[in-house]
C-alpha positions in Angstrom: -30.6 96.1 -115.9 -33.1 94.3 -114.4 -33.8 91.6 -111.1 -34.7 88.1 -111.7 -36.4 86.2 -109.1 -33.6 85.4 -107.3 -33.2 89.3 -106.8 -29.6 89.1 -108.9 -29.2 91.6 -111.4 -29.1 90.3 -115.4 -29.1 92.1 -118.4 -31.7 91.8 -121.3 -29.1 89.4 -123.2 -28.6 86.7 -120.2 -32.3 86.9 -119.5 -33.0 86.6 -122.8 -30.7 83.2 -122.7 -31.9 82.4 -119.2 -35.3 82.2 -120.9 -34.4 79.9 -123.6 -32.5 77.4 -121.8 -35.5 77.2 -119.7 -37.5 76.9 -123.1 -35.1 74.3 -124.3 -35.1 72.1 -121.2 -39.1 72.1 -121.2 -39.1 70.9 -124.3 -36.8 68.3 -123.5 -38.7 67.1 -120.6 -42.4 67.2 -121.7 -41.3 65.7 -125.0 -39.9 62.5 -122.2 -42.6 62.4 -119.8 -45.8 64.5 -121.1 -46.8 67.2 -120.1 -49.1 65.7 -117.0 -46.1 64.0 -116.1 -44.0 66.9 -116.2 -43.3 69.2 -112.7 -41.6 72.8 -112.8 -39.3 71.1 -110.3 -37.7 68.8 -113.2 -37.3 71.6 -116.1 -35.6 73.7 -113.5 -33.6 70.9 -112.4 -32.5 69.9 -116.1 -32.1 73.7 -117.5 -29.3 74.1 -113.7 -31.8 76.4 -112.1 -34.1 76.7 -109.7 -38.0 76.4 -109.7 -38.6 79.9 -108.8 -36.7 81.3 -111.0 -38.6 79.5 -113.8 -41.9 80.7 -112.1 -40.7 84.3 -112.5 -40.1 83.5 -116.1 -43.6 81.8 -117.3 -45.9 82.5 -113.9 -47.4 79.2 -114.7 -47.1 75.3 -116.2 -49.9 76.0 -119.2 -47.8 79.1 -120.1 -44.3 77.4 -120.1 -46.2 74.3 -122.6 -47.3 77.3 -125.0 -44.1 79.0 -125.0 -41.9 75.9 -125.6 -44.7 74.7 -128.3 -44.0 78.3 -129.5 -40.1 78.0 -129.8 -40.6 74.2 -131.1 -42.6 76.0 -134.1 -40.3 78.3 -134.5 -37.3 76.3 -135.0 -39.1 73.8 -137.0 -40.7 77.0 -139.4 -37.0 77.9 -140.0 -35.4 74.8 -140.9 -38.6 74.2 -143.3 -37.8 77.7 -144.7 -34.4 76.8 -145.3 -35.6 73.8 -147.4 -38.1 75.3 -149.4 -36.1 78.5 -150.3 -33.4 75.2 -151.7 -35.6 74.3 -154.3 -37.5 76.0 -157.1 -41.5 74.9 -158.2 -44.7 75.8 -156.1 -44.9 71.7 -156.6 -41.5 71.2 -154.9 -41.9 73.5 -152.2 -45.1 72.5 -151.2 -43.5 68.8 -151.0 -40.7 70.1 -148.8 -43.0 71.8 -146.4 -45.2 68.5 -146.5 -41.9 66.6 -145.9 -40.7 68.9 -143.2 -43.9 67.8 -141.0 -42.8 64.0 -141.2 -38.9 64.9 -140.8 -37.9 62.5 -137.6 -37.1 65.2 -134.8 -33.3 63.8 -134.6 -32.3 65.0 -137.5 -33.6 68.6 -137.2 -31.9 69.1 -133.4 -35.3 69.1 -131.2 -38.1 67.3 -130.0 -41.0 65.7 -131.8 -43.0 68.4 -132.4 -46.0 65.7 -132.9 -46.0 64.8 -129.1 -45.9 68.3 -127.8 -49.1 69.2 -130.1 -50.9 65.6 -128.8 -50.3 67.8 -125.6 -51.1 71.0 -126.4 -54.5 69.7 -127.7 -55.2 67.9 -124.6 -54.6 70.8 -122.8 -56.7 73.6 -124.8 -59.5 71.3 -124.6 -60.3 72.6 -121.3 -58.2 75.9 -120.7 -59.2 79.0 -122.5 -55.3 80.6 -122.8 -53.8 77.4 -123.8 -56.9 77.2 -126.7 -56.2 80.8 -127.7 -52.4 79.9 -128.5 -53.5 76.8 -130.2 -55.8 78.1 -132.4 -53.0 81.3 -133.1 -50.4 78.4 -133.9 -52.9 76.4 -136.4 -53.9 80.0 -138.2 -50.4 80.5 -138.5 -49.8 76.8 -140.1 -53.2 77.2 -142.8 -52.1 80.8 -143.6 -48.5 79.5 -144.3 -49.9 76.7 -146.8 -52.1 78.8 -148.6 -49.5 81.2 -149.4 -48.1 78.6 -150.7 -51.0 77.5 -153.5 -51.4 81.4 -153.9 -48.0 81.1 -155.4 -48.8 78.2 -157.3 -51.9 79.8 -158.6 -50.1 82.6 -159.6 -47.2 80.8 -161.2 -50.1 78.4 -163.4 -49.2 75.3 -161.4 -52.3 74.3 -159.5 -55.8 74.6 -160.4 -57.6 77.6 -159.1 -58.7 76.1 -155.6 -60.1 78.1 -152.9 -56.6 78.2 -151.3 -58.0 78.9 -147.9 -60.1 75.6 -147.6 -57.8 73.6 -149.2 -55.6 74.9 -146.3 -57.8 73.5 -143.7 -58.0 70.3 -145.5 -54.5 69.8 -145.7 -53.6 71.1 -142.4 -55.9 68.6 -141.2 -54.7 65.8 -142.7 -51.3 66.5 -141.8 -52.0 67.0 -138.2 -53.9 63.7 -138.1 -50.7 61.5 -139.9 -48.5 62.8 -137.4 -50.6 62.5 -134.5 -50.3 58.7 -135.6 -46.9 58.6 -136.7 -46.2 60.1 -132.4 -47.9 57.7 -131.2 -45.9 55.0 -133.1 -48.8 53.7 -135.4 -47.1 50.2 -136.9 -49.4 51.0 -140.1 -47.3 54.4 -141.0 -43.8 55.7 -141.5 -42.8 59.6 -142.3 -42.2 57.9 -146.3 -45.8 56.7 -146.2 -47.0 59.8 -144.5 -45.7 62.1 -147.3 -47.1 59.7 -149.8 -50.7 60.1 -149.1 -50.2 63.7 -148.3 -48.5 64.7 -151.8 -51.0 62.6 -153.3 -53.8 64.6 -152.0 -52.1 67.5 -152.5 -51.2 66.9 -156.4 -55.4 65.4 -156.5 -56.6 68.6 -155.3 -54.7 71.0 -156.6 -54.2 69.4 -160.4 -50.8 68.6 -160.8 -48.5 65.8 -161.7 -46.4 63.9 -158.6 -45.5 60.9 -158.4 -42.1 59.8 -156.3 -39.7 57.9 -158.4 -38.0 56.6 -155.2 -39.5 56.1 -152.1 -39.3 59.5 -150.4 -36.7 60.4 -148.0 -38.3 62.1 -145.0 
């Protein structure tokens, strides 16, 4: 049992929720207004608490954007798990995690991931801890893909790349569509986005792909 900073006594579960509604509402509300825009005042006021008591919980604004980035990543890592584990190919599951980056935030239950990155990068430009996080989020995202053309490798479906580079290549590429697709970019839609990505992807690492529909992202 322990005090939160209204001095009332939780236990580790209802902090443990306490913390993610907090996480949750954040989200919400820097995904609305931006991070810039966004005061402590209004994630308390939409998570039904009170500004000290998110204080307590993050000590500061740059550590409540990491840890709701964090929990966006998080959520988003599982749902693209889900979808790769539904399909069988290094070809096909390297399309669904490509896919999963362009998936429009409504139908996977939280905010646009692409926003809250525009912010995060903003923000690391200047601030060592929020630069630290970012670059321990983007190792996590190139180590994830080239796991991914490991397995390919290994299974004799893509051309023996050096998977880490190709990692950075892709990672980049992917980061820069949905930068644009965020920022509402009339030239690109999440279809067209995993169109150029897969057909990179099948260039570099020597396989076949081309969709026989337009892709459903």
């Amino acid at each position: 049992m322990a005090e939160d900073g209204s001095g009332a006594e939780v236990t580790d579960g209802q902090s443990d929720n306490r913390r993610d509604e907090m996480l949750r509402s954040a989200l919400e509300v820097i995904a609305e207004r931006g991070f810039a825009d966004t005061r402590i005042a209004d994630v308390a006021e939409r998570a039904g608490t009170s500004p000290a008591l998110v204080i307590y919980y993050f000590q500061t604004k740059d550590n409540l954007l990491t840890e709701a980035v964090r929990l966006a990543e998080d959520l988003w890592y599982d749902y693209g798990y889900r979808r790769m584990s539904a399909v069988t190919g290094a070809a096909a599951r390297l399309q669904e995690l490509i896919t999963t980056t362009f998936t429009p935030p409504s139908e996977v239950g939280f905010p646009d991931l692409g926003a809250l990155w525009v912010d995060l990068w903003a923000r690391s430009l200047r601030h060592a801890e929020v630069a630290r996080v970012r670059e321990e989020f983007d190792s996590r995202w190139r180590r994830i893909i080239a796991d991914a053309v490991v397995e390919g490798q290994a299974a004799g479906e893509f051309a023996p790349v050096d998977p880490g580079e190709f990692a950075t290549a892709l990672s980049a590429l992917l980061d820069g569509l949905a930068v644009q697709l965020a920022l509402g970019d009339p030239a690109l839609d999440p279809s067209s986005a995993v169109r150029i990505t897969m057909g990179f992807a099948a260039g570099r690492l020597g396989f076949s792909w081309a969709p026989a529909q337009p892709v459903e992202a």
